[in-house]
KOLVEXTI-899364 format. One record per residue (C-alpha): x, y, z; residue number from 1. Coordinates in steps of 0.001 Angstrom, whole numbers, plus 500000, padded with zeros to 6 digits. Each point is the difference from the previous one (the first is absolute). Layout:
# residues N
REC       xx       yy       zz     n
REC        X        Y        Z   NUM
...
***
This chain:
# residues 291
REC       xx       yy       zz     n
REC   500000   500000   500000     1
REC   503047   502039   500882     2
REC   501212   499394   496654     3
REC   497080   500848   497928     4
REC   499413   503227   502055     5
REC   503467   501072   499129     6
REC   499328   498961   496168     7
REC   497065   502194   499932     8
REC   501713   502670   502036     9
REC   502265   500182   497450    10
REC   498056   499812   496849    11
REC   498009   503137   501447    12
REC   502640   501433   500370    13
REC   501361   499536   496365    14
REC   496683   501136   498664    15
REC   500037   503051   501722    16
REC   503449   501034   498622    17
REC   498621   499161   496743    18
REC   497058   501979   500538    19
REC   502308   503368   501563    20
REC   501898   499280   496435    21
REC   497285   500307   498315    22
REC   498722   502793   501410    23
REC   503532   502238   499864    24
REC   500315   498906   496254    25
REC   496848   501101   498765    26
REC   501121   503528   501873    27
REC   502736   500052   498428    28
REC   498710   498914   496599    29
REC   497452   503186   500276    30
REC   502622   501781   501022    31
REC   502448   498982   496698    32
REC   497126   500762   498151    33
REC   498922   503623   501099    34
REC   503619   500720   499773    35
REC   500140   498709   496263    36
REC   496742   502193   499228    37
REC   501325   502852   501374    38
REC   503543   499469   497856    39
REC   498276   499084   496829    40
REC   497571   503237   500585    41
REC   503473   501689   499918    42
REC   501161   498611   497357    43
REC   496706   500633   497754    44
REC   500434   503995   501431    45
REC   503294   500011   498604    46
REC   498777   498569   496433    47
REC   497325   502047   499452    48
REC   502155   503247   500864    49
REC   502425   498498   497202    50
REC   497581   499553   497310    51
REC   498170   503539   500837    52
REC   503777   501266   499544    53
REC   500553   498331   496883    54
REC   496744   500906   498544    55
REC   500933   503698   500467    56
REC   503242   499584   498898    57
REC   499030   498873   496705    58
REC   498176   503579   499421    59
REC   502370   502643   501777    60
REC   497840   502538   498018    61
REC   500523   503429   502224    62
REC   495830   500337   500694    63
REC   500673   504436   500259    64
REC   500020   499574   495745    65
REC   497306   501074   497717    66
REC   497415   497425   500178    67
REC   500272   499739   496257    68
REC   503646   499457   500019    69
REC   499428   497451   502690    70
REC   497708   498108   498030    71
REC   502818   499929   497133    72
REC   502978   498444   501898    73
REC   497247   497539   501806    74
REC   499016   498634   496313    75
REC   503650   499993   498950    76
REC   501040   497812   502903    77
REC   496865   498133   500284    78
REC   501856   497582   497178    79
REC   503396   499711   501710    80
REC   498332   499028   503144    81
REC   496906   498236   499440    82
REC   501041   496558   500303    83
REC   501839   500968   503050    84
REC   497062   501796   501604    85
REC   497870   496454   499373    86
REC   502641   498125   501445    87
REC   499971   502172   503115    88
REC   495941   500197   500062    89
REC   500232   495963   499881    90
REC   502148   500373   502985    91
REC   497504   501788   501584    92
REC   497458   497531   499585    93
REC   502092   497606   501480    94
REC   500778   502072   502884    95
REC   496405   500610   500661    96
REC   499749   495988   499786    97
REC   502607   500032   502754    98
REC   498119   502324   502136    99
REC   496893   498230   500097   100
REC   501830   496999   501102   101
REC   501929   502003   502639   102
REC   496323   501230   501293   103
REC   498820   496317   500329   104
REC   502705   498616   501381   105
REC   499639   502686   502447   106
REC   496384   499341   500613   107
REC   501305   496194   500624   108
REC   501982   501130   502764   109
REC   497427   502144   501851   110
REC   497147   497307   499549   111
REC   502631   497713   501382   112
REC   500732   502458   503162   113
REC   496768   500342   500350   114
REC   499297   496690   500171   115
REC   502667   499665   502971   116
REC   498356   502898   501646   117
REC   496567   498579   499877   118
REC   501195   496937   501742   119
REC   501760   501676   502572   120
REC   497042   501944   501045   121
REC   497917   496840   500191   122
REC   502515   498708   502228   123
REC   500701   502888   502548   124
REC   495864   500366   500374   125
REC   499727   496406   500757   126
REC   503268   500465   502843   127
REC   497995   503109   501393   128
REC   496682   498062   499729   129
REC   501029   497462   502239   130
REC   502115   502776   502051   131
REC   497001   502000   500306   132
REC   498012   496629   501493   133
REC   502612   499021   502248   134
REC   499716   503297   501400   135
REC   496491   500648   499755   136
REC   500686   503314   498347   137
REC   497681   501486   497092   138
REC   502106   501680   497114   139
REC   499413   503204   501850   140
REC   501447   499105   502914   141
REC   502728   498362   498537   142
REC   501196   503347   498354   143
REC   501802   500635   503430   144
REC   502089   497206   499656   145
REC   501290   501464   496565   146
REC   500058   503651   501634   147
REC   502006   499588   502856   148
REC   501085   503481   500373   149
REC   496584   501111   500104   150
REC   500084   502508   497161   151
REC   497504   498979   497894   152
REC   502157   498205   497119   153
REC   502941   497759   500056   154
REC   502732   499634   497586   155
REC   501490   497032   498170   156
REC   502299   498662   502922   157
REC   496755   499881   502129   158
REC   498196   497881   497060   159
REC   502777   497575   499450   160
REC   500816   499648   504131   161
REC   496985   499159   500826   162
REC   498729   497260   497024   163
REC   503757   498440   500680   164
REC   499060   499301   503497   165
REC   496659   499356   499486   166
REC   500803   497655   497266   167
REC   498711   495871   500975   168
REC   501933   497732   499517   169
REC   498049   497768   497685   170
REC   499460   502524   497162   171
REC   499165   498676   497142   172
REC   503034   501984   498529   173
REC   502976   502078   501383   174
REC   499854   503619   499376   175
REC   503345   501954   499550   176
REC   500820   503588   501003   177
REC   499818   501124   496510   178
REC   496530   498572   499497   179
REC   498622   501740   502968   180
REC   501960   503430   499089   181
REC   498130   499702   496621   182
REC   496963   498894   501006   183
REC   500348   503700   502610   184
REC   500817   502173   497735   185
REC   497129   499267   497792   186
REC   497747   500739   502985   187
REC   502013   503059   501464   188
REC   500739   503670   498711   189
REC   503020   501972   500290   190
REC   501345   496931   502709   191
REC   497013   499944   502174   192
REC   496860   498113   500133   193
REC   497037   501888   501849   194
REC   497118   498282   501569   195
REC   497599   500826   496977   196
REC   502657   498116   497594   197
REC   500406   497776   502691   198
REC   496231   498647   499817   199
REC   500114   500049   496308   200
REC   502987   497721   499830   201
REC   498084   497873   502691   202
REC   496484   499934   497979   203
REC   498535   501122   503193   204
REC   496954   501909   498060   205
REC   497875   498086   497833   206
REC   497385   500689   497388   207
REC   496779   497976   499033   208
REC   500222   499593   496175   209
REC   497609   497523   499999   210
REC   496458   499347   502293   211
REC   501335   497362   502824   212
REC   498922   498397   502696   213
REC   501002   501010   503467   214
REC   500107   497192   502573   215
REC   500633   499843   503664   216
REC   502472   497043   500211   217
REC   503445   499349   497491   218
REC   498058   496894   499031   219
REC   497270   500327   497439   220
REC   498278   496600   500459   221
REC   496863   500460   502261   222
REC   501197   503565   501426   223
REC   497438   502888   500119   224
REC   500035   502934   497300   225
REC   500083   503207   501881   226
REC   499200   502104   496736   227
REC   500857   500246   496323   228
REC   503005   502528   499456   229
REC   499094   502211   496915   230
REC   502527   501582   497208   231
REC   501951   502890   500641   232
REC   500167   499152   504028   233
REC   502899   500684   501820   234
REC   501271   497619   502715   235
REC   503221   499274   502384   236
REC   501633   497104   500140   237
REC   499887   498651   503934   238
REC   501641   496794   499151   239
REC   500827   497556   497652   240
REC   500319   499342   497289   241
REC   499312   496278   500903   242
REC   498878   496789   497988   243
REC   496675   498776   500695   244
REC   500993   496357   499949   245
REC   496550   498672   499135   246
REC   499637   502046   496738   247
REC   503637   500500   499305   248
REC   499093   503763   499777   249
REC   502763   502841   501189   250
REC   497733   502626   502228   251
REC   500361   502671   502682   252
REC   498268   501623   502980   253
REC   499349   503220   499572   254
REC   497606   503373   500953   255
REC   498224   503013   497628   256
REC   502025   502818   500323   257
REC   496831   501747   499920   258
REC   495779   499591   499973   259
REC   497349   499324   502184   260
REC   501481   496364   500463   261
REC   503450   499483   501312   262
REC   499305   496495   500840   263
REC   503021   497993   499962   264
REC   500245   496667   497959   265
REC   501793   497910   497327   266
REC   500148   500523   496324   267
REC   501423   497925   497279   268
REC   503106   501284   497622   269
REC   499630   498310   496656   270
REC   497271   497074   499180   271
REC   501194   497181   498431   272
REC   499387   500894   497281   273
REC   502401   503352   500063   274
REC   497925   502321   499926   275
REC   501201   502263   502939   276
REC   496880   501093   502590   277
REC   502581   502414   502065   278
REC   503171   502359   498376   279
REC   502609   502235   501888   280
REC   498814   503313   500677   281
REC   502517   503026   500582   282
REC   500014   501486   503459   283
REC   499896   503319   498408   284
REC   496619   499049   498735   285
REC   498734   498556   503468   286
REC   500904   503134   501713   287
REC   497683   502257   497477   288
REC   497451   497958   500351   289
REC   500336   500480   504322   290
REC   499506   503569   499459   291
***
């Protein structure tokens, strides 16, 4: 038993240097290849400067002369140069072929980042989900805990402190400083993420984009409908989200931001089929419609 322990010991712990591998080298392949965009962008500058340069150079005609004289030297070298000017003008064609593949393999690299990005989002919500139930805070209260100064904000050592200790253990995947340093500054401005940006980046508002149910219990099997929520209502998230394991469905407790009925309940995400009942609503938007 010993043995086999060790065996498997040791077979986790090849796969997870395969996996950290993996990981670095696709970094550093998106790396390679922003850097190889950016060079070949350089290059294509470069090119097209030439061939304006050239194209002028072929007609040095001094544009203060008469117009009509101008016209005269233009028709006399117009057949010294005209193969030469098509031979540039196909050039230019194929430089505008070149930047059209520069733009996509640009547009590669961002859906690829952005890719990352969205991952690493999913998986710093889920650490603070379960954070936030160890805790028993709501995503208000656990604001604090990013804002330990007390100043309304926090900055991007705050952010990456606190997910790195509050990280579990059996994440699904390992999150690096770089991913979290991207994944702040996408949330933050000028260094600093407030607590409005902070409740956007934590989906802490929602919107009804769709007539749903809302339900007094996680579990929609035999639990009682409080109400139906209607389009265009704004609610906070409480808790969640959380998997109702009976229907498989992703949902979250939550309260109208405003009305006649603040009753508290659960609502469902996305049916199974897709179509999304509840969407991400700005802060900004929540806190005109409190006034």
């Amino acid at each position: 038993h010993d043995r086999r322990r060790e065996e498997l010991a040791l077979r986790l712990h090849h796969q997870q240097e395969e996996h950290d591998r993996r990981r670095e080298e696709l970094a550093l392949q998106l790396l390679h290849q922003k850097e190889l965009a950016d060079k070949a962008a350089a290059a294509l500058d470069m090119a097209k400067q030439e061939a304006a340069g050239a194209q002028k150079a072929l007609r040095p005609i001094d544009e203060t002369l008469d117009d009509d004289l101008k016209k005269q030297l233009n028709e006399k070298v117009t057949a010294v140069v005209k193969k030469t000017e098509l031979r540039i003008s196909g050039m230019e064609k194929r430089l505008t072929r070149v930047t059209n593949l520069i733009d996509r393999f640009r547009e590669d690299i961002r859906k690829k980042k952005a890719g990352r990005t969205s991952k690493v989002k999913e998986l710093v919500l889920n650490i603070l989900a379960r954070h936030r139930e160890a805790q028993s805070f709501s995503i208000e209260d656990m604001f604090s805990e990013f804002d330990i100064s007390g100043n309304g904000a926090f900055d991007e050592y705050q952010f990456v402190s606190f997910i790195e200790q509050a990280e579990v253990t059996d994440a699904e995947e390992e999150l690096t400083k770089e991913d979290l340093i991207a994944l702040f500054a996408l949330h933050a401005k000028d260094g600093i993420m407030t607590q409005e940006a902070y409740m956007d980046f934590m989906s802490a508002y929602m919107k009804v984009a769709k007539p749903t149910a809302l339900t007094e219990e996680l579990c929609i099997a035999g639990c009682k409908a409080l109400r139906q929520l209607k389009i265009g209502e704004l609610l906070q998230v409480i808790d969640g989200p959380k998997v109702d394991e009976g229907s498989g469905l992703s949902r979250v407790q939550v309260q109208p931001v405003v009305g006649s009925d603040l009753s508290i309940g659960w609502a469902t995400l996305v049916s199974n089929a897709g179509s999304a009942f509840l969407q991400p609503c700005p802060a900004a938007e929540v806190a005109k419609a409190r006034q």
